[in-house]
Structure formats: C-alpha cells, structure tokens
BAPA-613341 format. One record per residue (C-alpha): residue in one letter; x, y, z. Coordinates in Angstrom, 1 decimal, always signed. Layout:
<atoms>
<residuo = A&px = X&py = Y&pz = Z>
...
</atoms>
This chain:
<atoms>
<residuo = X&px = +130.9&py = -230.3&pz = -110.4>
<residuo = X&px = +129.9&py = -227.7&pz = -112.6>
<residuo = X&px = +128.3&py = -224.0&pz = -112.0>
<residuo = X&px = +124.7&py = -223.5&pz = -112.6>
<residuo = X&px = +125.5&py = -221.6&pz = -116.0>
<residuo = X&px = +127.1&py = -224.9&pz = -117.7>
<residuo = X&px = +124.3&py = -226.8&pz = -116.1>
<residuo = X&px = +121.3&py = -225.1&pz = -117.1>
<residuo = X&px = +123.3&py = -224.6&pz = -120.9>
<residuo = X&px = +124.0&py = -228.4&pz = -120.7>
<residuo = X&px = +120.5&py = -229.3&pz = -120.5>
<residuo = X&px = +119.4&py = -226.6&pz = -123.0>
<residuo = X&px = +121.8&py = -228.3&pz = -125.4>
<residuo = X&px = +120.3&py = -232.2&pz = -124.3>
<residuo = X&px = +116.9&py = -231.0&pz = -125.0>
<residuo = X&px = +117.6&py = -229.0&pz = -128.7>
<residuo = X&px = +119.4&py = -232.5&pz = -129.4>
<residuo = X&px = +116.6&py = -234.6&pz = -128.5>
<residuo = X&px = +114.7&py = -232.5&pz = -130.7>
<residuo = X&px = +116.8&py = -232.6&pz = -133.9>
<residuo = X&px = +117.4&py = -236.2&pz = -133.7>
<residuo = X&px = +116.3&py = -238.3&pz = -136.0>
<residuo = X&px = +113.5&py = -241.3&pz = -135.3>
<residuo = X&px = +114.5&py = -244.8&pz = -136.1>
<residuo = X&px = +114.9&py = -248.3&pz = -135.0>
<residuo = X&px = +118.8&py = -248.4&pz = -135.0>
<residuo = X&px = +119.6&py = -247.6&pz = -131.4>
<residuo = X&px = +123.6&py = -247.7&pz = -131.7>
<residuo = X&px = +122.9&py = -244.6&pz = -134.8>
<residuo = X&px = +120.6&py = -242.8&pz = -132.5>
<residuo = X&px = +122.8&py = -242.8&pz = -130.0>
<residuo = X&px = +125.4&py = -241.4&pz = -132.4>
<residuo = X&px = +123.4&py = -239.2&pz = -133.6>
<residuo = X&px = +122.7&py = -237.3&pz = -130.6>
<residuo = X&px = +125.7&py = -237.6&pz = -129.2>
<residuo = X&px = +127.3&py = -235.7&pz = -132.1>
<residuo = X&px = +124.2&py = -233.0&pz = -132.0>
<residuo = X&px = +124.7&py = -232.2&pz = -128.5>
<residuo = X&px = +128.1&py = -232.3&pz = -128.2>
<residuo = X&px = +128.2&py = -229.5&pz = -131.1>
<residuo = X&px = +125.3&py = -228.0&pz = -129.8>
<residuo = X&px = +126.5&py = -227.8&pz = -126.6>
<residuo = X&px = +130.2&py = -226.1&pz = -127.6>
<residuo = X&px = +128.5&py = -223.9&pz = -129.5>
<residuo = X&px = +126.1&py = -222.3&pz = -126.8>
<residuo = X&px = +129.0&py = -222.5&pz = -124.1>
<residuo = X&px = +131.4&py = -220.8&pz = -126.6>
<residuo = X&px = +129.1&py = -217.9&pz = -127.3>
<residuo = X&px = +126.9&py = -217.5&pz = -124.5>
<residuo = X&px = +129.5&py = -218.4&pz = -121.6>
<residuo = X&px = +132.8&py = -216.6&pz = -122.1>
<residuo = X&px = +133.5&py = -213.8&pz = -121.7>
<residuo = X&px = +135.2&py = -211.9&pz = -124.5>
<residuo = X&px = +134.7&py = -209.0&pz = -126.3>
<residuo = X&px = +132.0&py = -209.5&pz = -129.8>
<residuo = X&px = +132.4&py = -207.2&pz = -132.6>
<residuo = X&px = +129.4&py = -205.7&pz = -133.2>
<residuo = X&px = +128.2&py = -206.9&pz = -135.9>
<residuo = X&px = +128.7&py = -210.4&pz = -134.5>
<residuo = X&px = +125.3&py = -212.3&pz = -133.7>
<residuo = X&px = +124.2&py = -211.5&pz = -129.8>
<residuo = X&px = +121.2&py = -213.2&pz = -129.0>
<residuo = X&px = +120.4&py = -217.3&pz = -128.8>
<residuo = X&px = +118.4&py = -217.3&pz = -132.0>
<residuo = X&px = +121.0&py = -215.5&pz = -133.7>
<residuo = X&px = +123.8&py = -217.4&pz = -132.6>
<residuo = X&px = +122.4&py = -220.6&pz = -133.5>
<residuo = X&px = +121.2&py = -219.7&pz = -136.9>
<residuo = X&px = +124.6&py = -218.2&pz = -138.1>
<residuo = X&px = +126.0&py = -221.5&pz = -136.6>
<residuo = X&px = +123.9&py = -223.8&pz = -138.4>
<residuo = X&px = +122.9&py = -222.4&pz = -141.8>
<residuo = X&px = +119.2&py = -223.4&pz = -143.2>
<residuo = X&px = +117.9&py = -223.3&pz = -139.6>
<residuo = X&px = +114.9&py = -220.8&pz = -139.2>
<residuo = X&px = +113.8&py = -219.4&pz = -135.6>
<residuo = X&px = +110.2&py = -220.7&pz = -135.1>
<residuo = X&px = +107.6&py = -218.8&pz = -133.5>
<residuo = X&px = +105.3&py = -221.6&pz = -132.4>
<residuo = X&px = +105.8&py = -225.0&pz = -131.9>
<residuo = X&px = +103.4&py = -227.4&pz = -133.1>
<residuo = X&px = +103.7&py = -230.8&pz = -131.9>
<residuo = X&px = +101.9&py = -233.5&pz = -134.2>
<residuo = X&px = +101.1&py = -236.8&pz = -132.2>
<residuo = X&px = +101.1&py = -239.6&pz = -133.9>
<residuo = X&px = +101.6&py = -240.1&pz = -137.2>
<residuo = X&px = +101.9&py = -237.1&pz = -139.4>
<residuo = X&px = +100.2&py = -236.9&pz = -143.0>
<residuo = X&px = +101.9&py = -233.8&pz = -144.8>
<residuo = X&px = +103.5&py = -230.7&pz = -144.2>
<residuo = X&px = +101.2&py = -228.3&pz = -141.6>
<residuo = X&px = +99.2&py = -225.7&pz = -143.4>
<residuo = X&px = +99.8&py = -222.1&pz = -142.1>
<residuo = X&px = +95.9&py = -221.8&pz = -141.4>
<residuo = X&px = +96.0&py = -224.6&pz = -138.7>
<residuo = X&px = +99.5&py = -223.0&pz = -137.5>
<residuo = X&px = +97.8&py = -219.6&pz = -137.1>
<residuo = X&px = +94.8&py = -221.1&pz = -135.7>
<residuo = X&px = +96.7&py = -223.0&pz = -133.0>
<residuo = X&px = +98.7&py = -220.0&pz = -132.1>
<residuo = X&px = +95.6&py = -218.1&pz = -131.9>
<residuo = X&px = +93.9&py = -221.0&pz = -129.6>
<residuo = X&px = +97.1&py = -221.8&pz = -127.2>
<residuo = X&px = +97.1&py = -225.5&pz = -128.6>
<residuo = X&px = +100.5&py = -226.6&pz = -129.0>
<residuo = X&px = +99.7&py = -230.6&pz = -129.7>
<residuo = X&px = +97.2&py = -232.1&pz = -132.5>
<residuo = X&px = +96.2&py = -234.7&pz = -133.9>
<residuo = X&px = +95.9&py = -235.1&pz = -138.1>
<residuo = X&px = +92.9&py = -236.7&pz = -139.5>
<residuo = X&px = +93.5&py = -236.0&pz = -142.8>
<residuo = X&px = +94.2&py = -240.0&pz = -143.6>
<residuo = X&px = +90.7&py = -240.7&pz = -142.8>
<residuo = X&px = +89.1&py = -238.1&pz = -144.8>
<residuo = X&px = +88.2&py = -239.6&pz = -148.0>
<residuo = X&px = +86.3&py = -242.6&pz = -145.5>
<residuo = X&px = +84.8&py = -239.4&pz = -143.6>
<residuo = X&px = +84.7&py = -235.8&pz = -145.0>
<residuo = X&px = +83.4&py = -234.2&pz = -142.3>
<residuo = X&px = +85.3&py = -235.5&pz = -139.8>
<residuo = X&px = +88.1&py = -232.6&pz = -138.4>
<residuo = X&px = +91.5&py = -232.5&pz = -140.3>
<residuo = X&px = +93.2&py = -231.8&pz = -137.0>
<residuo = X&px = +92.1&py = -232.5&pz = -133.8>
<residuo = X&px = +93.9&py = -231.0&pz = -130.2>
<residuo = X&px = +95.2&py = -233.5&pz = -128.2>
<residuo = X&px = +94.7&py = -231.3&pz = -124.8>
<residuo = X&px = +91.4&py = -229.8&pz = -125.5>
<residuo = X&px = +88.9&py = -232.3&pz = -126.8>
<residuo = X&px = +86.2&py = -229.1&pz = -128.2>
<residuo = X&px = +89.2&py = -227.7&pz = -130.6>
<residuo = X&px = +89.3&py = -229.4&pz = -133.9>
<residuo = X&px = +90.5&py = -227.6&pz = -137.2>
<residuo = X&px = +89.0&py = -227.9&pz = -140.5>
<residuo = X&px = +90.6&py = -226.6&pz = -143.7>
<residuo = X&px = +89.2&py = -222.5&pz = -144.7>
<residuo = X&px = +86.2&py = -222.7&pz = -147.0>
<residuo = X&px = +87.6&py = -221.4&pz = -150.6>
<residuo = X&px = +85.6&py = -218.5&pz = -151.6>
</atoms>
C-alpha cells in the first residue's frame, strides 16, 4: 500500500507520460516508451517533491522548475491547446491567444480544406459550436 503523497505523485507522473508519448501502431514500443517516461518521470517528482532533505537555495523549488532543469528543452506552457483530429501545422499564437482569451481548450483545424473553401473557419472549437477562429486580417 502506498500513502496518498506517492499515489497522487504516481498518477501525476502516469498522466505527464501519457502525454509525452509518442502515437504509433507498434504497441510493444509504446508500451516501452511509456514505461521508460513514467518510470523517470515518476523518480524524478518523488525524489524532489517527496523527501525530505535540505535544497540549496539556489536549487529549483517549484514543479515547473524541477521538471525543466531535469529535462532540458522542455518549456512550462501556459495553456494547453488540444487539436482533435488531425493537425495541419504548427498553432499560430493568434488562435493560442484567442483560445486563452475564450476558455476553449480543444479545436478543430480546417486549414486542409481551405483552398476547396476560403471562407470556411481555420479552427473550429470542439466544445462550443459558435467559436470558430479565422486568421487576423493583415493591415
């Protein structure tokens, strides 16, 4: 049995694998692949959010920090965007902002039938069917 710190840091660590792992067809390297994520994952945030030691102070405090000076190249997102379905490109910072500003957390892009139908919405929100997102008008 294990205490309710270890559990809820257990399933913290499932769901940021989850996340990171990569789609495919090969179910043996999926497996793998999490397994290897959350394991890591997992030590990491029970090593440095569990024991109780003394830090020095300049040593990284908060979740965010501690995962980013564990894994270098990650970068603390401030709103996560969910795409549903396929996804056609890398996510302006327009429709981003926009989201943020709107609450939508899941869309749908429409940008691979645009040259069939311009006017139709480059994004669309899954959860609110009046919130669609066109690209900014240049000036």
């Amino acid at each position: 049995m294990i205490d309710k710190d270890r559990s809820i840091v257990t399933q913290v660590a499932a769901k940021i694998a989850a996340d990171l792992t990569p789609e495919g067809t090969d179910t043996d390297k999926i497996v793998s692949d999490f397994t290897y994520i959350f394991e890591n994952v997992r030590d990491v945030l029970i090593e440095n959010c569990l024991v109780e030691m003394p830090r020095p102070a300049s040593a990284p405090s908060t979740p965010s920090q501690i995962i980013t000076s564990t894994f270098p190249g990650a970068t603390e997102v401030d709103w996560a965007l969910e795409v549903v379905g396929k996804q056609h490109g890398e996510l302006p910072n327009w429709l981003i902002d926009a989201c943020k500003r709107d609450g939508v957390t899941r869309i749908y892009d429409n940008r691979d039938g645009l040259a069939q139908n311009p006017k139709r919405p480059w994004f669309k929100a899954v959860d609110d069917k009046e919130k669609a997102y066109w690209a900014p008008r240049s000036k």
